[in-house]
LUMKOLLUM-501134 format. One record per residue (C-alpha): y negated, x negated, z negated; residue in three letters. Coordinates in nm, 3 decimals. Layout:
// LUMKOLLUM-501134
PT,yy,xx,zz,code
PT,Y,X,Z,ALA
...
This chain:
// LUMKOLLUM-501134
PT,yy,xx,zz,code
PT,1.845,1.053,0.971,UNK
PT,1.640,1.288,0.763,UNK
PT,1.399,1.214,0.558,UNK
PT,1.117,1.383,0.328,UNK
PT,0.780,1.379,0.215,UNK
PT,0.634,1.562,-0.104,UNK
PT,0.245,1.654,-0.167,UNK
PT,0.147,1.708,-0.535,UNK
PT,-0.198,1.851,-0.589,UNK
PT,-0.240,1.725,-0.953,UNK
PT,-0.340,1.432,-1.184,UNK
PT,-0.120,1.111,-1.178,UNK
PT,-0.159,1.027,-1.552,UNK
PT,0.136,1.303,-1.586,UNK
PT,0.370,1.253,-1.318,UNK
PT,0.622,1.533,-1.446,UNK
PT,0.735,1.668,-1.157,UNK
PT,0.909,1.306,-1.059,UNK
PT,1.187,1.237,-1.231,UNK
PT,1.254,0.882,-1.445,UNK
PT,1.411,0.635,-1.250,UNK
PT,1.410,0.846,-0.907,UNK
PT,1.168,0.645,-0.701,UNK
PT,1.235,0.270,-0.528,UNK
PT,0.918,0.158,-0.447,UNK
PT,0.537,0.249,-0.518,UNK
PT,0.249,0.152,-0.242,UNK
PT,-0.098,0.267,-0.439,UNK
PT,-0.465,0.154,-0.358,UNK
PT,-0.625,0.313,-0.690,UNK
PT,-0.997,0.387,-0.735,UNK
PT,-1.149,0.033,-0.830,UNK
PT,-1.308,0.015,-1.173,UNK
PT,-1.687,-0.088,-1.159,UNK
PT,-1.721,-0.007,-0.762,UNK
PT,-2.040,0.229,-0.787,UNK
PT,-1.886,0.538,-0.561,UNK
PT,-1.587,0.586,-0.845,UNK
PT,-1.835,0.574,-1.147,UNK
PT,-1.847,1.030,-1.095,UNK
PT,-1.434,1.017,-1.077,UNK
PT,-1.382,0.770,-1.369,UNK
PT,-1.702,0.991,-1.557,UNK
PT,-1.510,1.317,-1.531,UNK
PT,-1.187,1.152,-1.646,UNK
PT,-1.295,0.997,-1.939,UNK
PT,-1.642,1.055,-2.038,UNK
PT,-1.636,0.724,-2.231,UNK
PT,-1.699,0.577,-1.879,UNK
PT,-1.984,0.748,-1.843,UNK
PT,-2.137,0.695,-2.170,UNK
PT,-2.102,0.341,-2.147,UNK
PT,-2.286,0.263,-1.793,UNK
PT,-2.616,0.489,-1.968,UNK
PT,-2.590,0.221,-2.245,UNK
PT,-2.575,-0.063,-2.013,UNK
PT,-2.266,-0.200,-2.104,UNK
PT,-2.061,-0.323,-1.828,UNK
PT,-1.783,-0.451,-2.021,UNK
PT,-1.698,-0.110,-2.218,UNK
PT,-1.776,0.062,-1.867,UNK
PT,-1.480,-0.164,-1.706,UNK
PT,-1.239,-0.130,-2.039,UNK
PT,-1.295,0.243,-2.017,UNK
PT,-1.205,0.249,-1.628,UNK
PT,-0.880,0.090,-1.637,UNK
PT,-0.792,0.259,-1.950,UNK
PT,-0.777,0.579,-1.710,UNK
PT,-0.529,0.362,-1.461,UNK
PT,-0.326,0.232,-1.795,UNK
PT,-0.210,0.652,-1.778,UNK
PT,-0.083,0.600,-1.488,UNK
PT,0.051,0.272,-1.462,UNK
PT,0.316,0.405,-1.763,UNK
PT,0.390,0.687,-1.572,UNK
PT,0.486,0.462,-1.265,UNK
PT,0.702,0.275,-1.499,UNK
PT,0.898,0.579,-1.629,UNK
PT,0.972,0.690,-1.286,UNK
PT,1.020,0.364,-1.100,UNK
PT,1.434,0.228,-1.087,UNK
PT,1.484,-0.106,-1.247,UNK
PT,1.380,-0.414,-1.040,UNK
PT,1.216,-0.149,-0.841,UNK
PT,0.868,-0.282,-0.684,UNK
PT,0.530,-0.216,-0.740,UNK
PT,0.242,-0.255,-0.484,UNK
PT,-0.100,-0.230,-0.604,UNK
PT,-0.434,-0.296,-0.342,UNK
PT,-0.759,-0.381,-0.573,UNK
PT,-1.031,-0.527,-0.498,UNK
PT,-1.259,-0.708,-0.748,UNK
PT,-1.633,-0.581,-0.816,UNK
PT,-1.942,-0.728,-0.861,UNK
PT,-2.224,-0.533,-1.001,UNK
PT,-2.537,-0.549,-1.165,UNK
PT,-2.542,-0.339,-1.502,UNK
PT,-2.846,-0.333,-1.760,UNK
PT,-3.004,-0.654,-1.702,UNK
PT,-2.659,-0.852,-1.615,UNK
PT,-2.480,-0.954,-1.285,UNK
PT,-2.110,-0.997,-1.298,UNK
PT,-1.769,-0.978,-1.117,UNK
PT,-1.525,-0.767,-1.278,UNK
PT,-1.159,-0.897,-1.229,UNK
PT,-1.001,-0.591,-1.112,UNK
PT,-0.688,-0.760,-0.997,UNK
PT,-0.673,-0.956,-1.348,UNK
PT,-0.639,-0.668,-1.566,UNK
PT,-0.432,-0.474,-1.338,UNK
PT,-0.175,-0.778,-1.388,UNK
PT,-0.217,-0.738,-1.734,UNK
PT,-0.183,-0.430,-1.772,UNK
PT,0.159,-0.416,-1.582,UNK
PT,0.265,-0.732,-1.767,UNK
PT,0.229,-0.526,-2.072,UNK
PT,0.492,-0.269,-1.975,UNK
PT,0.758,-0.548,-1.900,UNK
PT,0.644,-0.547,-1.491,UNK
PT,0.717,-0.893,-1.367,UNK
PT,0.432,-1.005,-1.164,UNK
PT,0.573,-1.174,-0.852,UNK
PT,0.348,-1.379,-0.594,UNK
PT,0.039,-1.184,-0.444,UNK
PT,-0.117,-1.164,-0.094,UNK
PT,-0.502,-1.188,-0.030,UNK
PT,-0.608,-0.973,0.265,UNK
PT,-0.973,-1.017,0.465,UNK
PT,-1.196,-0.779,0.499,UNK
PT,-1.482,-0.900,0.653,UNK
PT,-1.852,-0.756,0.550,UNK
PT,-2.037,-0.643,0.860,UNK
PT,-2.385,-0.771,0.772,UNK
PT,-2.472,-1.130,0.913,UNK
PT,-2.677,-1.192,0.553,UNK
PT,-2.380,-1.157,0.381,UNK
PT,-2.479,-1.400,0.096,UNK
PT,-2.637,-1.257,-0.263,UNK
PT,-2.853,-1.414,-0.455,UNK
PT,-3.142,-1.663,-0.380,UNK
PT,-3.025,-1.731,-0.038,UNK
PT,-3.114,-2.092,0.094,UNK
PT,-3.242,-2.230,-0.250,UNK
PT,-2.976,-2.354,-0.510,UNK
PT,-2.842,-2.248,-0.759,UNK
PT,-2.827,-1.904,-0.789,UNK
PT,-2.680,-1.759,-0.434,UNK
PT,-2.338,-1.591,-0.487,UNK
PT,-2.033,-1.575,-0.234,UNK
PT,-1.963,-1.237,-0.105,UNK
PT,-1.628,-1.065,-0.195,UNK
PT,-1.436,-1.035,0.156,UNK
PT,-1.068,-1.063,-0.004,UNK
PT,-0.846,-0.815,-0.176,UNK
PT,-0.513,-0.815,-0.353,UNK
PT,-0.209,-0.707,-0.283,UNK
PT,-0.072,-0.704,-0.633,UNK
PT,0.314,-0.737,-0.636,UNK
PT,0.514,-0.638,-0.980,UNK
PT,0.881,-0.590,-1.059,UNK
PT,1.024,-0.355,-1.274,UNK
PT,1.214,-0.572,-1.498,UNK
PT,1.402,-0.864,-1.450,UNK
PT,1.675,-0.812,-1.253,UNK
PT,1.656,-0.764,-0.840,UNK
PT,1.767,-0.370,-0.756,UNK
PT,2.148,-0.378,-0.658,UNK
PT,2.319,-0.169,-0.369,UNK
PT,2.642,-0.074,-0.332,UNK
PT,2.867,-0.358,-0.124,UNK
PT,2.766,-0.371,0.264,UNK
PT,2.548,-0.090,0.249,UNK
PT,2.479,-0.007,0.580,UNK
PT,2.135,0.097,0.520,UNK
PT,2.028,-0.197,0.352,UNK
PT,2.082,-0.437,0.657,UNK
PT,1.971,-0.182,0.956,UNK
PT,1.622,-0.170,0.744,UNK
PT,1.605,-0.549,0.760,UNK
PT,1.305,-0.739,0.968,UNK
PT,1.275,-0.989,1.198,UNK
PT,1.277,-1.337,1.121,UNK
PT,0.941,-1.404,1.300,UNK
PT,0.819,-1.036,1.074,UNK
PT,0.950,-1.205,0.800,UNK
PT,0.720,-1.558,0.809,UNK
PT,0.397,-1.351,0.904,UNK
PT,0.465,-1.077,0.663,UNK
PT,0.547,-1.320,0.397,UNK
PT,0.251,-1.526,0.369,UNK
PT,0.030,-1.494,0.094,UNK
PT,-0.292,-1.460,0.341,UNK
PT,-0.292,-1.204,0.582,UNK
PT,-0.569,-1.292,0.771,UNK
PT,-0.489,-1.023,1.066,UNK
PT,-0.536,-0.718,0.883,UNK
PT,-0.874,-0.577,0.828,UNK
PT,-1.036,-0.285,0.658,UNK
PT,-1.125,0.053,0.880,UNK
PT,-1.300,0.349,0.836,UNK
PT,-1.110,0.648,0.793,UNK
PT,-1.213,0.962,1.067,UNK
PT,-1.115,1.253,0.811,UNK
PT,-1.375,1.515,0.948,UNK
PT,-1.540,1.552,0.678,UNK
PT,-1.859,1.360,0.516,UNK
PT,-1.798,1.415,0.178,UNK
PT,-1.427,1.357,0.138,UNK
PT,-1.533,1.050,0.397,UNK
PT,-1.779,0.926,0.130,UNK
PT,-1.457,0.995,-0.140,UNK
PT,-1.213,0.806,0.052,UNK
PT,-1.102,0.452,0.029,UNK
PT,-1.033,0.197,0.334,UNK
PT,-0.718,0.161,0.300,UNK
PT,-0.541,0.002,0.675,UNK
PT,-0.215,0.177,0.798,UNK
PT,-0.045,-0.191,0.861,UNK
PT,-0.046,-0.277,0.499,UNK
PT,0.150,0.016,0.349,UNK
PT,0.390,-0.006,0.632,UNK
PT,0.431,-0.344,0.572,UNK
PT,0.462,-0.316,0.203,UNK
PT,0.712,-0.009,0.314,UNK
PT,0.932,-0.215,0.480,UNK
PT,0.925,-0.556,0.268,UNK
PT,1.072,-0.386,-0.026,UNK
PT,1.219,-0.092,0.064,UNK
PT,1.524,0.023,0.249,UNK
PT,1.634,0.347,0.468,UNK
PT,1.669,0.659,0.224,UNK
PT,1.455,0.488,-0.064,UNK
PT,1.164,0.692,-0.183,UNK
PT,0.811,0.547,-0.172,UNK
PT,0.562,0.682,-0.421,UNK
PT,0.178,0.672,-0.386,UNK
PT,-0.008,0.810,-0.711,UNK
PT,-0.334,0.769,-0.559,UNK
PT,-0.292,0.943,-0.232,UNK
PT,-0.597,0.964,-0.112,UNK
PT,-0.560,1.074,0.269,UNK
PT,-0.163,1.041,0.268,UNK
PT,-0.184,0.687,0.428,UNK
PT,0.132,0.534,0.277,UNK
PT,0.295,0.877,0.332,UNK
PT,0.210,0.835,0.703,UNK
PT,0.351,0.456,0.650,UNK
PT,0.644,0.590,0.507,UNK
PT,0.730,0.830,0.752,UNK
PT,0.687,0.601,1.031,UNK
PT,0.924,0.327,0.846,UNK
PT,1.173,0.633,0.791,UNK
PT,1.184,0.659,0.408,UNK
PT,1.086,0.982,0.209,UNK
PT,0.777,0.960,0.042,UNK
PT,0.621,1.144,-0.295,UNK
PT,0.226,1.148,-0.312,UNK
PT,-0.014,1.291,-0.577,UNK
PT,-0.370,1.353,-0.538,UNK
PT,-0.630,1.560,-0.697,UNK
PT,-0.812,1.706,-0.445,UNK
PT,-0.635,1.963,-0.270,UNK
PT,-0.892,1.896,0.042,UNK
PT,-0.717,1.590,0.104,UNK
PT,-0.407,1.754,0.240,UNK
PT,-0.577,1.895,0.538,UNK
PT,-0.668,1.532,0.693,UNK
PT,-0.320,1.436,0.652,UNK
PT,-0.191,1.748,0.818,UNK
PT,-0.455,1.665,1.117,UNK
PT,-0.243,1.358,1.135,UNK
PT,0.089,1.523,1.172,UNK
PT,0.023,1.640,1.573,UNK
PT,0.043,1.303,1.607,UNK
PT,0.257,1.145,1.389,UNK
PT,0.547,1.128,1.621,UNK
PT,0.362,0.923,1.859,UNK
PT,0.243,0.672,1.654,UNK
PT,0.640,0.586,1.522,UNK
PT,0.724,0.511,1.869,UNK
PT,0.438,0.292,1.970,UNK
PT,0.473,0.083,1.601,UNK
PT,0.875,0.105,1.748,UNK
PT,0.827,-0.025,2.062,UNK
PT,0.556,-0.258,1.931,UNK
PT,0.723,-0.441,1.692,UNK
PT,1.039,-0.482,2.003,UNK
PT,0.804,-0.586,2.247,UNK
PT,0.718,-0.863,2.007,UNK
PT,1.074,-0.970,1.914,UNK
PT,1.123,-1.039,2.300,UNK
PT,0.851,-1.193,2.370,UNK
PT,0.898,-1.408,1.999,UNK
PT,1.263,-1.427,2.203,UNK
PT,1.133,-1.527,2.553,UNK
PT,0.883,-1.788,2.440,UNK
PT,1.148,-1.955,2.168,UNK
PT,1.364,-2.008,2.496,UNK
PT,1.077,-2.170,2.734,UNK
PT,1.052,-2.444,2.390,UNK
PT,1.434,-2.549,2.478,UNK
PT,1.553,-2.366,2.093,UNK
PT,1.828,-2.114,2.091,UNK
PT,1.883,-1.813,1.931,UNK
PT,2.250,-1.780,1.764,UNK
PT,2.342,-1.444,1.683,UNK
PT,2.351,-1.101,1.922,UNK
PT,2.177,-0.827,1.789,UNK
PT,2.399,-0.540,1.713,UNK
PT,2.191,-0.202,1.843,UNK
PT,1.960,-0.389,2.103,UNK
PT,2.006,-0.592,2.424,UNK
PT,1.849,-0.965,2.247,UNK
PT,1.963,-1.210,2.046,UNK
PT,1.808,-1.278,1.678,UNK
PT,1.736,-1.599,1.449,UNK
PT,1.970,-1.495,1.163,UNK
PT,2.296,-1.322,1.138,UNK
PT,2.112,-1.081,0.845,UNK
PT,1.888,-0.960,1.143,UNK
PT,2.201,-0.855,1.354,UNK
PT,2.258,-0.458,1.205,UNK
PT,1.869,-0.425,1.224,UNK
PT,1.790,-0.102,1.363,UNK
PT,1.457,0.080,1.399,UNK
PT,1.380,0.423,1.413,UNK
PT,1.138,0.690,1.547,UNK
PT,1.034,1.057,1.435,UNK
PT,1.181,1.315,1.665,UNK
PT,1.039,1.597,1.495,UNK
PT,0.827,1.703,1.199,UNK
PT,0.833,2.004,1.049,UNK
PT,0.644,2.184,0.716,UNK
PT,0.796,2.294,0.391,UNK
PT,0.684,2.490,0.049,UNK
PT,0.555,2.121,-0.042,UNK
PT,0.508,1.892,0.247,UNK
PT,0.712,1.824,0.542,UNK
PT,1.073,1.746,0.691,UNK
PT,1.135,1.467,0.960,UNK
PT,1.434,1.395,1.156,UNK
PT,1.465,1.072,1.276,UNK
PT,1.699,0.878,1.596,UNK
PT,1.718,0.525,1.663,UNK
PT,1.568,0.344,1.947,UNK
């Protein structure tokens, strides 16, 4: 299995070189509106943003932000199939601007904003990431009423295009050997993820460091391969440092991402030397865990019904039985990213 992986240098609010209706599933974690360190990229897009933080005037400020991600949000419904999904991590915001504290509900107008292009919002997960400070409370501290809870959640916003699930054509192969295990399925599933947390990204470099969000490798390859399948084409308009790329790749789909600093693409090509590596450890990972998920539902007396096709252990369901999982057995560059072949283990 081939697949491929396409780097844009350019601005997402004109996604021209993707074609309508050519891509199955988008994993994005955008700039978040009101979060001081994006007030310069939001500024230089529209200098409405700008104008309105001088005046003090959070509200216009916010408007003015997600009117820049509105762009883009109708470009990822021009190019996304129907009851293709969308996958948007935002965080919420709480700032102080003139003389007023507030949260600004990222994750609420993001809904909206889909909703308003005929997205279906379907049921979202909250993810933990835990602040590292001990005094992690604002406000007045130990003296009612005026202490505020910290923000240590984000949103994994979940939209379909349209109505209607995607279709495939009858017992398409690739369909079931992308399927999960049932055990991946309950943890993956939940609404809380309580086992994925935020990291720092090593990219080499201080400033693009201080211009790059956390954004964890398990939750695009999660998201990758809860609503995707094998030769489906994930798009991330945000790219940032290539993460769902690099989630892609490892899940074996093609991916498309587009980014406007060229500097970017150098920390993901750091991470190709590598790349091959990390697919068979996530590989053998996620096996090692369906045997031992396989060992310890035997020592509880339960049996397992159904023989895995590809692999030497039996699974809960007969949808699991065609699963098969690939690794990368070799990467190599093109005019505008990079090739990968992939075998099954």
């Amino acid at each position: 299995m081939e697949t491929s992986h396409r780097v844009v240098v350019g601005d997402a609010r004109d996604l021209s070189d993707v074609a309508a209706d050519s891509v199955d599933l988008v994993v994005t974690s955008p700039p978040y509106p009101m979060i001081e360190m994006w007030d310069e990229t939001f500024t230089a897009l529209d200098p409405a943003v700008g104008d309105a933080l001088a005046d003090g005037d959070g509200d216009r400020a916010f408007e003015a932000m997600h009117g820049v991600l509105d762009d883009v949000w109708a470009e990822v419904s021009r190019v996304l199939v129907d009851g293709g999904i969308a996958c948007v991590n935002v965080g919420d915001a709480t700032r102080t601007v003139g003389d007023s504290f507030s949260v600004y509900p990222n994750h609420a107008r993001v809904v909206e904003a889909f909703q308003s292009l005929g997205f279906d919002p379907l049921p979202d997960v909250l993810w933990r990431k835990p602040a590292n400070s001990a005094a992690k409370f604002m406000g007045s501290g130990m003296v009612p009423p005026n202490a505020y809870v910290t923000l240590e959640h984000e949103y994994v916003l979940v939209f379909r295009n349209g109505s209607d699930s995607r279709s495939f054509e009858p017992g398409a192969d690739r369909r079931y050997e992308a399927a999960y295990f049932w055990e991946e399925r309950n943890r993956w599933f939940s609404d809380v993820w309580t086992d994925v947390q935020g990291e720092l990204q090593g990219l080499g470099h201080d400033d693009l460091r201080e211009r790059s969000a956390a954004f964890p490798f398990e939750i695009p390859y999660r998201l990758v391969n809860m609503y995707s399948v094998y030769d489906d084409t994930v798009l991330d308009p945000f790219w940032g440092t290539g993460t769902t790329s690099l989630a892609a790749l490892v899940a074996g789909r093609n991916s498309i991402g587009y980014e406007r600093e060229a500097a970017f693409t150098e920390v993901f090509d750091d991470q190709m030397t590598d790349v091959a590596a990390l697919s068979r450890s996530v590989v053998r990972e996620r096996l090692d865990r369906h045997r031992e998920f396989v060992a310890e539902t035997r020592e509880s007396g339960d049996s397992l019904d159904y023989e895995a096709t590809h692999y030497d252990f039996p699974v809960r369901t007969s949808q699991e039985r065609d699963l098969r999982l690939y690794a990368i057995e070799s990467v190599e560059r093109t005019a505008d990213g990079y090739r990968a072949v992939h075998t099954p283990i």
